[in-house]
C-alpha positions as CSV (number, residue, x, y, z in Angstrom):
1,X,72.4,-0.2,-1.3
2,X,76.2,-1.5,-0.9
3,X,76.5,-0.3,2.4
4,X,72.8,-1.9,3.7
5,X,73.5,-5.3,2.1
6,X,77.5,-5.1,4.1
7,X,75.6,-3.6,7.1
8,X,73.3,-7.0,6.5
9,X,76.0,-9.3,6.5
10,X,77.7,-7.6,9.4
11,X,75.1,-8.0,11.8
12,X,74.5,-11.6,10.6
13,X,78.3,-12.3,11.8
14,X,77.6,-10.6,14.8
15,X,74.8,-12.6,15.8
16,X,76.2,-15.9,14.6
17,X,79.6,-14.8,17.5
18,X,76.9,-13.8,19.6
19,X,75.2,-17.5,19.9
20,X,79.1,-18.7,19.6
21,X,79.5,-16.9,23.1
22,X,76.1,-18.0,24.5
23,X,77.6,-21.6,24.0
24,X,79.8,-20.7,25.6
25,X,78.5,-19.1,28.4
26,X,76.0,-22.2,29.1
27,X,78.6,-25.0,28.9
28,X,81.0,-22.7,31.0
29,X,77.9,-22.7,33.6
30,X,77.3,-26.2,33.5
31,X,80.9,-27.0,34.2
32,X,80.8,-24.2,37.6
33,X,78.0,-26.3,38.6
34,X,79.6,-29.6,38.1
35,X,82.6,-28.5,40.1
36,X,80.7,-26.8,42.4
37,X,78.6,-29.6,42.8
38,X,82.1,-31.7,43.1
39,X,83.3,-29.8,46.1
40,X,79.7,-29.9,47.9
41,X,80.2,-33.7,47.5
42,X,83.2,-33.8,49.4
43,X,82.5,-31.7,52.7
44,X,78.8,-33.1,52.9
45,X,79.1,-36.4,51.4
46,X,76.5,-36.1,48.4
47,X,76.1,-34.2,45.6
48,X,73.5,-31.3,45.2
49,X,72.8,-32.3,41.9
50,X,73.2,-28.6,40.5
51,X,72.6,-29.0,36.6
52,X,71.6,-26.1,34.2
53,X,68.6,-27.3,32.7
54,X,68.5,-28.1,29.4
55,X,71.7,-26.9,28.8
56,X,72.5,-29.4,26.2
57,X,69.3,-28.7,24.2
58,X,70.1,-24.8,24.3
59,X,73.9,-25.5,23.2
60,X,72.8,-27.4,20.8
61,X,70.0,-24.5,19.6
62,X,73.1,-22.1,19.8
63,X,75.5,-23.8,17.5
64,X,72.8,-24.6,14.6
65,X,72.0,-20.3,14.8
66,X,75.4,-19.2,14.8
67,X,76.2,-22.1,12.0
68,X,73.0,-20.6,9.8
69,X,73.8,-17.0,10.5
70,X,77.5,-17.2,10.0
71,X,77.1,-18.4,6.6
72,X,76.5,-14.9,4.6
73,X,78.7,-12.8,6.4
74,X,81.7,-16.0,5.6
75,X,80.6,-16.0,2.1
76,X,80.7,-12.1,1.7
77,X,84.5,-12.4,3.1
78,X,85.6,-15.2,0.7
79,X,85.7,-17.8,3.4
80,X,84.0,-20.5,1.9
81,X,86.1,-22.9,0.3
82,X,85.8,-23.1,-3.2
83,X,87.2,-25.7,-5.8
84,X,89.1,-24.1,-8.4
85,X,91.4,-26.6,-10.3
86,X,89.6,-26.8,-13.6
87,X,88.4,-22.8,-13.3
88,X,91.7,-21.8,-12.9
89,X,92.5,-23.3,-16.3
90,X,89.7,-21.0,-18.4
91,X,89.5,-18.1,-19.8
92,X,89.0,-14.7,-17.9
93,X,85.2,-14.5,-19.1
94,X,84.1,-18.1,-18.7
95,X,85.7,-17.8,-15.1
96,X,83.2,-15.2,-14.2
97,X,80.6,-16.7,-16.2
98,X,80.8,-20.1,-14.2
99,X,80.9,-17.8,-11.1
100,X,77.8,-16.5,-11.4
101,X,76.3,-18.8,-12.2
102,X,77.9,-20.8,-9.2
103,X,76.8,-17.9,-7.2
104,X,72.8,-18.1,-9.0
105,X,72.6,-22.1,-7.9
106,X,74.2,-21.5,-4.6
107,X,71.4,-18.6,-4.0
108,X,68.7,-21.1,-5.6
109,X,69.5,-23.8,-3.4
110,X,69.4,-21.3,-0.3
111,X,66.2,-20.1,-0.8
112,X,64.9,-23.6,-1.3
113,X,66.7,-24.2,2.0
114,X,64.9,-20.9,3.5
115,X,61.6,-21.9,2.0
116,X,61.3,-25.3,3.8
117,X,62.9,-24.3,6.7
118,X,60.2,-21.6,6.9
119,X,57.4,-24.3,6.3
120,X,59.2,-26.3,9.2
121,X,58.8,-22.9,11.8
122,X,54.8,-22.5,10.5
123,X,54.7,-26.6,10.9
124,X,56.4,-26.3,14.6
125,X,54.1,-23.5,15.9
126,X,51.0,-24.4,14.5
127,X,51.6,-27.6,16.5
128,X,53.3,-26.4,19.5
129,X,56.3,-28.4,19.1
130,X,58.2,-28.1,21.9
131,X,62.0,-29.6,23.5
132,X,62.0,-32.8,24.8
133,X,64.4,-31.4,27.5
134,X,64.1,-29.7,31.8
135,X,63.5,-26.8,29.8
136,X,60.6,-27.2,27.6
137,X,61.0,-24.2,24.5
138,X,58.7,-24.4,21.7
139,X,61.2,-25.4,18.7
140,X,59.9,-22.9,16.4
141,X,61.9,-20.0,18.3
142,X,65.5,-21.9,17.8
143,X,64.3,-22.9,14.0
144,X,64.0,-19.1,13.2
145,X,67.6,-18.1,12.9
146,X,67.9,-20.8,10.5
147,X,65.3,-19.4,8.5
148,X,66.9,-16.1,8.4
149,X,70.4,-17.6,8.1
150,X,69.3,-19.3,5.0
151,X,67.4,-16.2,3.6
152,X,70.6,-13.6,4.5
153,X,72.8,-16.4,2.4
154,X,70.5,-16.4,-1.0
155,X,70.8,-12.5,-0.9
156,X,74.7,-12.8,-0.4
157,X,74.4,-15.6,-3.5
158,X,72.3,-13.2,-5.3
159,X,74.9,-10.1,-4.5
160,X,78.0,-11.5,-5.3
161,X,76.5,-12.7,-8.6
162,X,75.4,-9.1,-9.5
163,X,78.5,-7.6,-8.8
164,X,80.6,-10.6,-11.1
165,X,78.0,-9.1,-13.7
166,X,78.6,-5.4,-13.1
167,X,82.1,-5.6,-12.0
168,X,83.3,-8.4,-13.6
169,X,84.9,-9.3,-9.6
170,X,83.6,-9.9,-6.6
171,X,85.2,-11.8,-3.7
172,X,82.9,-14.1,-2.5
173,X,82.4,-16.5,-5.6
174,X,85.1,-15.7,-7.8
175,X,87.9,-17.3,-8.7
176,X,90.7,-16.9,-6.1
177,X,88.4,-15.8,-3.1
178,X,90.0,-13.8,-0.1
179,X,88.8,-11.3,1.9
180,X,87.2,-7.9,1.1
């Protein structure tokens, strides 16, 4: 079960760099096209207008999936940033207690979040919502990863508080963080 849930995270983190590098890619487009347009401009005296369509919209799609599906897999490697001043000050076993249940609200709240954002997907294709943009994409494709960005963080909420029960550690929501 360890290795599925880390094999879980994983490919979350590498999806989340994969839309990273489709930003990437797009803006890096829109920018050959601007300066290609540029140079068109001055040998025939007007611009071609080359543009990627949409390519704001999709950038924008992009960054809210790789922000979503980042989330478990920089939770699982203690990169969240975490407010410790007063915990630092407890005992050994109230520390962990108030990290799980840190860890249980974080995963409640996620869920929530996953639940709603779910409803907003059903809400977007049962009405064919689609981008205001050149490109027109219905917006319940981009709204997915959010879904399952918000779904792979309550299981990461729910792991880490499983192993501070079992283990008495775990590195994502306990006291002192770091990386695993």
């Amino acid at each position: 079960m360890r290795r599925l849930l880390d094999r879980l995270y994983t490919a979350s983190g590498i999806a989340a760099a994969v839309f990273l590098m489709a930003i990437f890619v797009i803006v890096l487009l829109q920018v050959g096209a601007n300066a290609l347009d540029f140079v068109v401009s001055l040998f025939a005296g007007d611009a071609v207008g080359l543009v990627v369509p949409s390519y704001a919209d999709l950038a924008g799609f992009f960054l809210a999936a790789s922000s979503f599906l980042a989330l478990p897999y920089a939770l699982r490697h203690g990169s969240h940033i975490r407010v410790t001043l007063v915990l630092m000050h407890l005992p050994r076993r109230v520390q962990v207690a108030m990290s799980v249940l840190v860890c249980l609200v974080g995963a409640v709240v996620s869920a929530y979040l996953a639940w709603y954002a779910l409803e907003l997907v059903m809400d977007s294709y049962a009405f064919d919502d689609q981008s205001a943009g050149l490109l027109s994409v219905p917006l319940w494709i981009p709204q997915i990863p959010i879904v399952v960005g918000a779904c792979v963080l309550a299981i990461a909420m729910v792991d880490s508080a499983v192993r501070l029960v079992l283990d008495g550690r775990d590195t994502a929501c306990e006291l002192g963080g770091g990386g695993e």
